[in-house]
C-alpha positions, 0 to 999 in steps of 0.5 A: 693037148690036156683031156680038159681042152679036148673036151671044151673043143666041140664047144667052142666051135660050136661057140665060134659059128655064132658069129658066122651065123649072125647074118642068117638069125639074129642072136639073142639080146646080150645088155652088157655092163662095162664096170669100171668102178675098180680101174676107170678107162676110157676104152671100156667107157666110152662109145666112141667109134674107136673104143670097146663099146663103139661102132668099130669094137667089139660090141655088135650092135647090130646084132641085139647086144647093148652096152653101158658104163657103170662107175657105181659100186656094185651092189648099188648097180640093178641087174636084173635086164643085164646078162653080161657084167664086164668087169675090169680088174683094178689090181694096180689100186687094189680097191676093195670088193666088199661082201655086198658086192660079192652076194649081189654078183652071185645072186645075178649069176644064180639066176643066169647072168655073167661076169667077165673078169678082165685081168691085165696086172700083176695081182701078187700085191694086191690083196683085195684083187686076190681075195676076189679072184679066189671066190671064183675060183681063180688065181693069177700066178706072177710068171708071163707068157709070151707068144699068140694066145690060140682060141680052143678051134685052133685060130691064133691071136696077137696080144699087146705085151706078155700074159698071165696064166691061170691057175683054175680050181679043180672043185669046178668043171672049167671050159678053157677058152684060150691057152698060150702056146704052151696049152696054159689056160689064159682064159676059161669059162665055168657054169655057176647056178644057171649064169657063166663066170669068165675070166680072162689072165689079159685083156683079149680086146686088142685094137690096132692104131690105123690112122689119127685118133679122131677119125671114126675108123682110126683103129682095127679090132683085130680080136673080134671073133675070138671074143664074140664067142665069148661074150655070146657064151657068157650071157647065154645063160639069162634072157633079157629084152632090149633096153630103151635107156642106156645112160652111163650110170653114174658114181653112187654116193652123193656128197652135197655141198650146196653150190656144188656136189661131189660123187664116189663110190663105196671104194673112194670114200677115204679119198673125199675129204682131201679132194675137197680140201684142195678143192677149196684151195685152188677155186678162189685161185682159179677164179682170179687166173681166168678173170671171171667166175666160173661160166654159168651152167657149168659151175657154181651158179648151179649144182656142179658135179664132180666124179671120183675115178678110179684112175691116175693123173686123167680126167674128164669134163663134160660142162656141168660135170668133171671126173678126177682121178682119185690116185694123186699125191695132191689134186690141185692139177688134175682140179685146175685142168678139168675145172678149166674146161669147164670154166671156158664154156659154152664155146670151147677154145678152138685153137687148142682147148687141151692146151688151155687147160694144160696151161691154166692147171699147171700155173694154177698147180704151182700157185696153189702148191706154193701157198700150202709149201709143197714144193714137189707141186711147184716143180712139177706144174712149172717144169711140165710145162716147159717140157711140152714146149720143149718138144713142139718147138722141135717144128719150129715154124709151126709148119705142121700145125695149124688150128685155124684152118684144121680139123681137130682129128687133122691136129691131133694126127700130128701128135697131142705133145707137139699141138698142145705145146704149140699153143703153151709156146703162145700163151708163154709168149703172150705172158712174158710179153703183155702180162701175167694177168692175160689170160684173164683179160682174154676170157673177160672179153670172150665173156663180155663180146661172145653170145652165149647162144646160136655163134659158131665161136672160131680160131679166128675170132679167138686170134682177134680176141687175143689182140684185145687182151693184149691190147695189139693185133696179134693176127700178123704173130700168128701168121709170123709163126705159121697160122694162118689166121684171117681177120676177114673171117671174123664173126663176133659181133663187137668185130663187125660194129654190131651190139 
């Protein structure tokens, strides 16, 4: 063992009582940042019970330490009631961190704060990423280690795939917090002013899989005392007090463009106008595919929202504001798959609204893309669906899937390709057998029939619609196939005889 890991050995026992004694004292305050301003993901941005942040992962919220997600550029962020800054390195689109970003963190670490560098790519191709590392102190070689990771108290630790090493600049007094099992530092500590810079070579925040993605506990956490020490030491050099707002924050440049708005980062600036262009170009395509202009409140009847992220090929929606990937050869699919969220509300489609919006985006890609001649955009929104449809149908009956009488977290335990391609099997059905404008027939009757306000909008009452899109009653199909849909339960009004 090196002179160096001897020497941080004591610390890190002392380090790793804290989580031991958190049922005796309670820990001082930890205000953590997740950044995810250079690599978007939806671990460390979300605080649902399976992710970094939520009720099973690796924040304690029981024990004084808060969490938020910042998509902003870092310079714009206000630090000063945070302790802990968790970055997430986004060696894989090399953004670049500019000379504002480098002071801003290194005046909040002067005056005690922490920074978390979290590294899980390869950086020998990214410039930006490199020149970043390197103002700490840091290099990441390309040659990975396999093997447990092992915590500077002897305790071994599974990660997912292979690690970097880290390379540490001698100027600095580094304590090393993990090595392979080689003794290879793979994460380590140093002081700087009165605050800490950690850099981890991986991603130490491993969770195992247990059960279907939408239950609560669907994952284990398995490294949670090896990084509680961590983030404990990390933060330890600042005193905050607990925060009353905890609200994401948010991309910081605002474009606006009247009837809606886009947001984005000191990083994505060169990305808006070619967002925008295709924006322009699969909206009125959209509009005509769904048969009615996007649903108020969440559209262009107000000031929509849409978030550039710095990801690729995903996205979100929450109504009034979508987030897109930034990295994309165009942005007409992930456009039409978001905005077609958004456009269904404010009742989600039931049976399978990722399946609707799959559909939507990839006809609309095709559309759109065979306006503008690009080819590659026409085969990969036609040919994607098939692929989808190709895979569910390998449960022919339908036997396993059933979105009229199953939960969501039911569905999704049997696999997101075989329930979305179930309903892309459907709504391929019902265009080749009534009509390529169904759908907009579909959505100008939930429009028209549907309150807006206080109902409960249900599997079945979507079937029953189906039978006045395509002008038959289609619950006998669907019962055909597997679903057990039931028009006895149908509760929309113009179904019951009532205005």
């Amino acid at each position: 063992m090196s002179p160096l890991l001897k020497k941080c050995l004591s610390t890190a026992l002392l380090l790793s009582t804290a989580v031991l004694m958190k049922a005796n004292a309670a820990a001082p305050q930890i205000n953590m940042i997740n950044d995810v301003s250079h690599k978007y993901t939806f671990f460390f941005a979300w605080k649902n019970p399976n992710s970094f942040g939520g009720k099973h992962g690796y924040v304690d919220w029981d024990n004084n330490q808060q969490f938020q997600q910042s998509q902003a550029t870092i310079s714009s962020v206000d630090l000063s009631q945070v302790n802990l800054y968790n970055l997430v390195i986004g060696a894989k689109y090399d953004l670049p961190y500019t000379p504002k970003d480098i002071k801003h963190l290194n005046r909040y670490i002067a005056d005690g704060g922490g920074i978390f560098l979290i590294n899980s790519e390869i950086v020998q191709e990214s410039p930006n990423t490199r020149a970043f590392l390197k103002e700490y102190g840091v290099t990441i070689p390309e040659e990975k280690t396999e093997g447990n990771i092992i915590s500077a108290n002897g305790e071994q630790y599974e990660v997912a795939d292979e690690v970097n090493t880290l390379v540490l600049d001698g100027k600095y007094q580094w304590d090393i917090l993990a090595t392979d099992e080689s003794n290879n530092p793979v994460i380590a500590s140093r002081k700087q002013g009165k605050g800490h810079v950690t850099i981890s070579s991986f991603s130490p925040f491993k969770r195992i899989q247990t059960r279907g993605k939408n239950f609560p506990d669907s994952f284990k956490f398995p490294n949670y005392e090896l990084v509680q020490p961590i983030l404990q030491q990390t933060a330890s050099g600042k005193t905050v007090a607990k925060r009353k707002d905890l609200a994401s924050i948010p991309t910081d440049k605002v474009k606006d463009l009247g009837t809606f708005q886009i947001r984005y980062t000191d990083y994505s600036t060169h990305i808006v106008d070619a967002v925008l262009k295709d924006y322009d170009v699969i909206y009125p395509i959209l509009e005509k595919y769904m048969g009615v202009p996007m649903a108020a409140g969440s559209g262009h009847s107000e000031t929509f929202t849409i978030d550039l992220l710095a990801t690729k090929g995903s996205g979100v929606s929450f109504g009034k504001r979508i987030g897109i990937s930034m990295f994309n050869d165009n942005y007409f699919g992930i456009l039409g798959h978001e905005l077609t969220h958004s456009w269904v509300t404010p009742h989600g489609e039931p049976l399978s609204g990722e399946g609707i919006a799959i559909h939507v985006g990839s006809k609309t890609q095709a559309l759109a893309s065979k306006k503008i001649g690009y080819a590659k955009g026409i085969t990969t929104g036609t040919e994607g669906l098939q692929k989808r449809i190709d895979i569910a149908l390998k449960d022919p009956t339908f036997s396993q899937w059933d979105p009229v009488n199953m939960n969501g977290g039911e569905g999704v335990a049997f696999g997101k390709k075989v329930t979305h391609g179930k309903y892309l099997h459907i709504l391929k059905h019902f265009e080749d057998s009534y009509g390529s404008d169904v759908v907009a027939r579909y959505f100008q009757f939930k429009r028209k029939l549907v309150p807006t306000n206080n109902f409960t909008f249900t599997g079945n009452d979507s079937v029953w619609l189906w039978g006045k899109a395509t002008g038959k009653d289609q619950f006998a199909y669907f019962n055909k196939i597997g679903i057990k849909a039931d028009k006895s339960k149908v509760t929309i009004p113009a179904a019951l005889g009532k205005s």
